[in-house]
N, C-alpha and C positions, 0 to 999 in steps of 0.2 A: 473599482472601476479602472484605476491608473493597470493595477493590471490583466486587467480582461483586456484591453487595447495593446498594452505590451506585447501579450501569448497573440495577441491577434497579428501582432505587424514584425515580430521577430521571433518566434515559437514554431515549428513545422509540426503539425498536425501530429505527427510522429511522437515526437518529445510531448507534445502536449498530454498525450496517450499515458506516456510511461511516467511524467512527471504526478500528475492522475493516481496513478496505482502507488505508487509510492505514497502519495501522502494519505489515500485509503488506508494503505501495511500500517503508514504510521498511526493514523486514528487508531487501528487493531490493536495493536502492540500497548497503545497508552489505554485502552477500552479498561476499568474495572467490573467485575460482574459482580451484581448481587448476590448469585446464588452461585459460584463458581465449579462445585460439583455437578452441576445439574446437566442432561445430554445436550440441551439446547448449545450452553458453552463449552462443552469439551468439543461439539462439532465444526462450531465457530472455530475453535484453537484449531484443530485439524487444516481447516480450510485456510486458514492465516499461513500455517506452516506448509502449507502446499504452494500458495503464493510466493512466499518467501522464497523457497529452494528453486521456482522457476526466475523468479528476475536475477536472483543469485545465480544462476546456470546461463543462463541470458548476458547476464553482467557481472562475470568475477571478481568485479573489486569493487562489489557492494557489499557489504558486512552487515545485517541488522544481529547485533549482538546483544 
């Protein structure tokens, strides 16, 4: 709650956006899959690392390494 009122009264709609996608990548990245070979997750991966490479291109001096 303290910060749903914070993002609300010092966050621009903007950042709120990107700060968002960021912590999505990061759920992704820490995600383990049960079945790891399966297409369901190599599609998931794909889609992560397509993510990745645009806020990276977006924002050069973000590194998810």
């Amino acid at each position: 709650m303290v910060w749903e009122y914070f993002k609300q009264q010092w966050i621009e709609p903007s950042l709120e956006s990107f700060l968002n996608e960021i912590h999505s990548v990061q759920q992704g990245l820490s995600h383990r899959p049960l079945r790891p070979d399966s297409a369901q997750h190599q599609e998931f991966i794909r889609q992560l690392k397509v993510r990745i490479q645009e806020l990276e291109r977006q924002f050069p001096h973000l590194k998810f390494d």
